[in-house]
N, C-alpha and C positions, 0 to 999 in steps of 0.2 A: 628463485621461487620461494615461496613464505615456504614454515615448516614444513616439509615431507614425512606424512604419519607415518612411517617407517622408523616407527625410533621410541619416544619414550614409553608408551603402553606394549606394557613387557610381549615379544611375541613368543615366548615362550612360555609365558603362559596361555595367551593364545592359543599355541597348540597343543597346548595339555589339553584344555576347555574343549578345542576338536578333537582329540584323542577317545574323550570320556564316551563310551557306547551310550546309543541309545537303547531306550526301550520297546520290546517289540511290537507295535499297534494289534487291535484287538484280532483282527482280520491274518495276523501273522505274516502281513505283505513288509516290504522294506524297501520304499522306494525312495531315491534319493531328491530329495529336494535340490531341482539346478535356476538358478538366478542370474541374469544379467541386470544390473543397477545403472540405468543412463541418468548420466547427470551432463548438465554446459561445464566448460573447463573452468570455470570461476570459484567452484565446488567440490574439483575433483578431488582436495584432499582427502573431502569430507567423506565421497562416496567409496574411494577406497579405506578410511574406519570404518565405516559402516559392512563392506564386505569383510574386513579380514572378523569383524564381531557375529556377522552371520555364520563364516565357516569355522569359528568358534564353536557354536553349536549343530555341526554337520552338517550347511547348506552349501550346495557347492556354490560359489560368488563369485563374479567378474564383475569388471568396470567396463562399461561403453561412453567416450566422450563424445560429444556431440552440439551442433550450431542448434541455439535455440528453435529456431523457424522450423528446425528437420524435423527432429525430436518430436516438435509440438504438435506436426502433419500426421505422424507415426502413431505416437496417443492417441488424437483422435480418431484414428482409424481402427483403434482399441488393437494393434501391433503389440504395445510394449508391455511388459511385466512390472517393473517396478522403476518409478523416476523422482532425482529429486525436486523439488520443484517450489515457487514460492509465489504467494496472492500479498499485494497492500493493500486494505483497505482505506477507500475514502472518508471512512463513515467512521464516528466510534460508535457502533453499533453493529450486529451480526449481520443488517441488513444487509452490505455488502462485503462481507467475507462466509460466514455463513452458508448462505442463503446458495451465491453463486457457486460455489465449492463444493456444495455437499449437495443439494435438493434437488432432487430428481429431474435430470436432464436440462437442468438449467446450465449458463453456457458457462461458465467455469467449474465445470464438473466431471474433471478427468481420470475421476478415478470409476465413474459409473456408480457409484453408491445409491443403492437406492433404498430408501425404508419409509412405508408410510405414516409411521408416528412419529419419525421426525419430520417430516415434512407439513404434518399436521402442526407439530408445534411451532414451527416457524410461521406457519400459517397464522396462527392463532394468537400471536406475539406482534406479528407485524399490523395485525386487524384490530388493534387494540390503540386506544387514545393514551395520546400523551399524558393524562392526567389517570391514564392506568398505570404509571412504574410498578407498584411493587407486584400487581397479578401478573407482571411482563415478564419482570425478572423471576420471580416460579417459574413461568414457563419455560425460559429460558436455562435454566437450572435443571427443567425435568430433559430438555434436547442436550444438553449437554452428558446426562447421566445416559443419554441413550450413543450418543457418539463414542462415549468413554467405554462401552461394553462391544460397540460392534467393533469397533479399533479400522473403519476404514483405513486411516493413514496408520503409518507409524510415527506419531505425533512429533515434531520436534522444539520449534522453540523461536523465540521473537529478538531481534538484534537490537542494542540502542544504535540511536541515528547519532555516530560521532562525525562532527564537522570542528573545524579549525580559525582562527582567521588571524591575523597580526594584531600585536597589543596597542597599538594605537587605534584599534576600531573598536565603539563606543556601544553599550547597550546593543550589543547583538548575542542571539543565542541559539540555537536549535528550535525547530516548532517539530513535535510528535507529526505532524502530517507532510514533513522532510520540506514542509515552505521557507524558500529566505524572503523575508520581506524587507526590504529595503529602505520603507519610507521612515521606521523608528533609527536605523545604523547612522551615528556617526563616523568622523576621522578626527582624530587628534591636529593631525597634519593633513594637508590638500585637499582638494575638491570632488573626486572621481573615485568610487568601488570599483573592483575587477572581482568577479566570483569565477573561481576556476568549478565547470560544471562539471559531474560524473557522468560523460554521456557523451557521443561521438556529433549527435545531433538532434534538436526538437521536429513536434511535428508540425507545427504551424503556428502562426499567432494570431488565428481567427481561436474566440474562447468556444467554440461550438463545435469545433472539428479534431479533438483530440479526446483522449482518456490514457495520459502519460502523466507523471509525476516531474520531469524534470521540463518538460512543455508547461506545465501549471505554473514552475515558479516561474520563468518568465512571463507568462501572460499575468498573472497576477500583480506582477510590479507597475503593468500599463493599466489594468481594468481594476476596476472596483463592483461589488456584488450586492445586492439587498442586506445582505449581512455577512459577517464575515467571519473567523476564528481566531481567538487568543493560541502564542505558542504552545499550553496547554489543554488544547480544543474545547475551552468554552464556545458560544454560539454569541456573540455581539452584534448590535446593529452598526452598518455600514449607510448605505444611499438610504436605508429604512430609516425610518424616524421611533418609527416604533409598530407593534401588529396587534390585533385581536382577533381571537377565536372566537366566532356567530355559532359553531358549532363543530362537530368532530370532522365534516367534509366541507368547512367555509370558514376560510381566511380574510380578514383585510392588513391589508399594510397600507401607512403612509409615509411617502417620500419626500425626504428632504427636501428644502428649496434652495436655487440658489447654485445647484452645481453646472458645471459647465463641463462638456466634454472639450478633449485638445484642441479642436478645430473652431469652437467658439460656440456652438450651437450648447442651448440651455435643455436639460435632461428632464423629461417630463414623462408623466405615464406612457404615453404613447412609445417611448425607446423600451420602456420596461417590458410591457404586451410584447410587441416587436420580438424582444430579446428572450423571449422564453414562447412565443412561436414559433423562431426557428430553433429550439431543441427538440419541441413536445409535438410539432405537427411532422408526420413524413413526408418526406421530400420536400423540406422545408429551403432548403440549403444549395439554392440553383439545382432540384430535382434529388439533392441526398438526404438522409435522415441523419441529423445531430449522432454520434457515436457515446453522447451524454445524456441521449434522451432513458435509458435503462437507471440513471442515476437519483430523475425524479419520481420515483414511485408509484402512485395511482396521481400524481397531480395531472388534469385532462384540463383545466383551461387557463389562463391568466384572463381577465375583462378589466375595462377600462372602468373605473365610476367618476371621476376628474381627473383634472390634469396632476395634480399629485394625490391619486391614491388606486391603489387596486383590489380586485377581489380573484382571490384563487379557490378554486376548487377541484376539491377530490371526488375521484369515482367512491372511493370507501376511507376509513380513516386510514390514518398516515401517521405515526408516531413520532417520524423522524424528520418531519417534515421542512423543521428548522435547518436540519442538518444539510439537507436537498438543497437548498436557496442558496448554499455557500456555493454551488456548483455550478451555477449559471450567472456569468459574469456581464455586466450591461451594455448593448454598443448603440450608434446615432442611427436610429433608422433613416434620415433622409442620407446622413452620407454613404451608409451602406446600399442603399435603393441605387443611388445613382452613380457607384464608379461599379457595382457588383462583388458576389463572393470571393474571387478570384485577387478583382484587386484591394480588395478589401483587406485579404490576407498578405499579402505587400506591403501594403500603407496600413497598419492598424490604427485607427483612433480611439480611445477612450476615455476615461475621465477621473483615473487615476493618479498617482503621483510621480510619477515619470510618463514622458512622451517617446512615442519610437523616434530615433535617426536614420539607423539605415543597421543591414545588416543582411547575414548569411544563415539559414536554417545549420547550417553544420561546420560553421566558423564562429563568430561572435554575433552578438543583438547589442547595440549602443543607444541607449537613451538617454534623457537629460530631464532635470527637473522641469515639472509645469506648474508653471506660474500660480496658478488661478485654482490653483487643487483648491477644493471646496475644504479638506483636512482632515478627511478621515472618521473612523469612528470614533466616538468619544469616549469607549471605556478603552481607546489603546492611546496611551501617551508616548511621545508628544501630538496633539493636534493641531496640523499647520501643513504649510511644505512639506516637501525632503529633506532631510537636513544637509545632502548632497546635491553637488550640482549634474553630477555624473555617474550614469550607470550601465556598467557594461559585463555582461554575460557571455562569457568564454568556454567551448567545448573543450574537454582536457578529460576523454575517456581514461587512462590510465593514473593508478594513484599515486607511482612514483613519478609522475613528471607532474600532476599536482599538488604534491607535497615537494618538489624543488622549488618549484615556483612558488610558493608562497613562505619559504624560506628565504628567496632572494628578492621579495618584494615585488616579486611581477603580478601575484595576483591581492586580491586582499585578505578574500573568505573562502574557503574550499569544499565541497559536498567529499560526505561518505567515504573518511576516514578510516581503512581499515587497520583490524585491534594492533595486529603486530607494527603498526607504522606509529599510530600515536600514542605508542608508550615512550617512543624515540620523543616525538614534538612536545612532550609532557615535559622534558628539558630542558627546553628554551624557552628562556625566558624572553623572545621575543616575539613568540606565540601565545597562544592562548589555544585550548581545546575541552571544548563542551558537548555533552552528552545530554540526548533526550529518550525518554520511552517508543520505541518504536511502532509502526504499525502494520508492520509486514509480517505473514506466519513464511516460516521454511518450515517444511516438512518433507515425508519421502511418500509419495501417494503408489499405491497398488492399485492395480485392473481388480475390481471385484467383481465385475461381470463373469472372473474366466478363470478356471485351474489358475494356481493353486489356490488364489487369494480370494476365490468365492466361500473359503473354507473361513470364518470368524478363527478360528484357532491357530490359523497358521498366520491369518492378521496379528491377532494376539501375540502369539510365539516371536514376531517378526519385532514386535515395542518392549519385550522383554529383554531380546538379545541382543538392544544397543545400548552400550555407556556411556548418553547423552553428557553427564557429566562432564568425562574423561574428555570427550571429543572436543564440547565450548571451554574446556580449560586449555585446552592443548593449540585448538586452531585458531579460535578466536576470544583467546587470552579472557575467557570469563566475559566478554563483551554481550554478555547473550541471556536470556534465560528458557527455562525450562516451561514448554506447555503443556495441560494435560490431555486438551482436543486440538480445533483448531478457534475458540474462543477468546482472544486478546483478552488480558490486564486493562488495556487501555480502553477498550468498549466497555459499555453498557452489558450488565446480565452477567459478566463473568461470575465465574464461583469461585473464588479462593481457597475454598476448601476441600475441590477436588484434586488429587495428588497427581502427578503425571505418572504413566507406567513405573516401575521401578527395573534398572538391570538386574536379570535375576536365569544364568543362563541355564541353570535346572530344569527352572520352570518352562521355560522355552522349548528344551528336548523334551521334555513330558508333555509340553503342546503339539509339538510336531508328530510324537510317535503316536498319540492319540489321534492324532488326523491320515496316522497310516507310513509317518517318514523315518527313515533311519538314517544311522551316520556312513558317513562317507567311506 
């Protein structure tokens, strides 16, 4: 097992820290604050520092491990008290961390937080045109000052995305939205990528039936999208040629000419329409609804105006709207009409830079270059082919048996490198290992609906008594940094200038005993 926090953060002082009385709350009561902390076992180091920091300051604290699925049935049944837990966004923008997380009853919002002025200001950030940044980001900046005071979470921190791959593989690097894109990687030597994946299995490779991160990089290596993202998530044109804004709810784009999908068939608006049908209409999808359709915004129609051009429209503006397009990836509507959804997801066609061969959802996906790749967007070099002839995507849930393998040449490139393994591959100089900004928050979310953590102070109390520091030095070797809501670096709006809680385990007892707690 990687480090067991049992060790360098002294626990004797520790228990001095729980030692120290508290104060008696104004009411004269002295009740004991008791806590169970559930976290997945991925974590657990983590969520026992965080307990032994809580009984630090007189809360009594346990650890409960537990299978994701259980856990997440238990929360939403508003069962649990306090869990760790962690959202990635697809957006760099609040739109989708934000929004889903925090705003009132929206569906990744498991802590029940609810307040209407920030909800307003999301409101009123998201109602806002792209060519409003700076009143956005105010807004933005005032929902942050409001998150920072009510302390739903106990704020934590954002990881870099480290990956690995062997030094003969050529211009590859990390993308912040954890994508490997394959069509810019060379090899020094041979024909064929192996990418050892972090993950036991994807969920499909129809681009319209998932909302997973490691399901995207492969389908992204066969599809191509209206536009697409640089590793450092700018917004580039892909199958678009180029767009204009008619107004704050009307879009047009035009489409490339000239590409061909894998099976031969020439892509023309009509696949486009098609392919953002079945996200945006319900039960689009042989009677299901896209599980992507929450990621395009107010967008309510795609229309045809020729064969290479379209017009999209919003119910209300849409700021992010560029961001949305990356999300819906293009497929043939006549071959998908005629073999159906089903085998469609079998056989995937697209018109990307590799073709499917064959493959298993929770063994490997083998593709191979296609010919006739139109070549991509043109602010991403090179434009052209693959540079490989061969591509193949390997399940390898575990990160020491994807860190052998890519020691002994089995695979080429590795997902999600954790800190204490690649300071080992930093070594070898037969490796290579690079780091990106990531875009996932960890945090430790509370029930605010319910005792004790309806109380703002013992929220508070709760981001005072951990030593975020201490903890990403110790478990995950500095790989990490410090948040002070749950607003990404990497998004749109952040404020740099708001400091994250500071440890401060004084102030902590003097928030609990004011909310009525004493020590143990």
């Amino acid at each position: 097992m990687k480090h067991r926090w049992i060790m360098a953060i002294s626990i004797g002082l520790l228990l001095a820290c729980a030692a120290t009385s508290l104060p008696v709350s104004a009411s004269g009561a002295r009740k004991i604050l008791s806590v169970i902390v559930d976290t997945t076992a991925d974590r657990s180091d983590e969520a026992q520092a965080i307990s032994e920091y809580l009984r630090a300051v007189g809360v009594s604290a346990e650890v409960r491990v537990w299978e994701w699925s259980a856990l997440k049935e238990r929360i939403l049944a508003g069962e649990r008290q306090m869990y760790l837990t962690d959202w990635g966004s697809a957006y760099f923008d609040p739109f989708d961390l934000a929004v889903p997380k925090l705003k009132t009853g929206d569906r990744g919002n498991y802590s029940f937080y609810s307040n209407p002025r920030f909800d307003a200001a999301l409101d009123a950030a998201l109602g806002m045109s792209s060519a409003e940044a700076e009143a956005r980001q105010r807004v933005y900046f005032e929902a942050q000052d409001i998150l920072w005071e009510d302390a739903p979470w106990i704020f934590g921190y954002a990881l870099l995305e480290t990956e690995a791959a062997r030094a003969d593989v050529l211009d590859w690097r990390p993308s912040m939205d954890s994508r490997i894109n394959l069509h810019d990687v060379g090899l020094k030597r041979g024909d064929t990528i192996v990418v050892g994946m972090a993950g036991d299995s994807i969920l499909t490779l129809d681009p319209a039936a998932y909302r997973d991160r490691l399901t995207e990089t492969v389908i992204r290596n066969m599809f191509d999208g209206l536009v697409t993202r640089t590793p450092d998530g700018r917004v580039v044109p892909e199958i678009a040629e180029s767009w204009t804004a008619l107004s704050d709810t009307e879009y047009v784009l035009k489409i490339r000419r000239g590409i061909k999908f894998h099976n031969g068939d020439a892509l023309t608006a009509d696949d486009v329409v098609f392919s953002f049908d079945r996200v945006i209409r319900d039960g689009a999808m042989g009677g299901r609804t896209s599980p992507r359709k929450g990621l395009l915004g107010t967008l309510v129609a795609v229309e045809k105006i020729d064969s290479h051009a379209v017009r999209f429209r919003l119910s209300s503006p849409f700021s992010v709207l560029l961001q949305a397009l990356v999300h819906v990836q293009i497929v043939p509507k006549g071959y998908l009409l005629s073999v159906g959804d089903d085998a469609f997801a079998r056989k995937p066609v697209g018109c990307g830079p590799f073709k499917f061969v064959e493959g298993r959802l929770d063994d490997k996906i083998v593709m191979e270059r296609f010919g006739d790749y139109y070549g991509g967007s043109p602010d991403l070099q090179p434009v052209g082919p693959a540079r490989v002839k061969r591509a193949i995507f390997r399940m390898m849930p575990d990160p020491t048996v994807r860190v052998a393998a890519l020691k002994t040449g089995e695979v080429s490139i590795i997902q999600t490198v954790p800190a204490h393994l690649a300071a080992n591959l930093l070594r070898d100089r037969n490796l290579q290992v690079k780091s990106a900004e990531g875009t996932r928050v960890y945090c430790v979310e509370m029930n605010c609906a319910r005792p004790p953590f309806g109380d703002a102070r013992v929220r508070k109390a709760m981001n005072h008594a951990i030593d975020w520091d201490t903890i990403l030095n110790t478990i995950y070797a500095g790989g990490a940094s410090r948040l002070a809501t749950a607003f990404l670096p990497s998004g749109f709006g952040h404020n740099p200038d708001l400091e994250p809680y500071g440890y401060d385990p004084q102030k902590a007892r003097a928030l609990l005993a004011e909310a009525g707690y004493g020590a143990r």
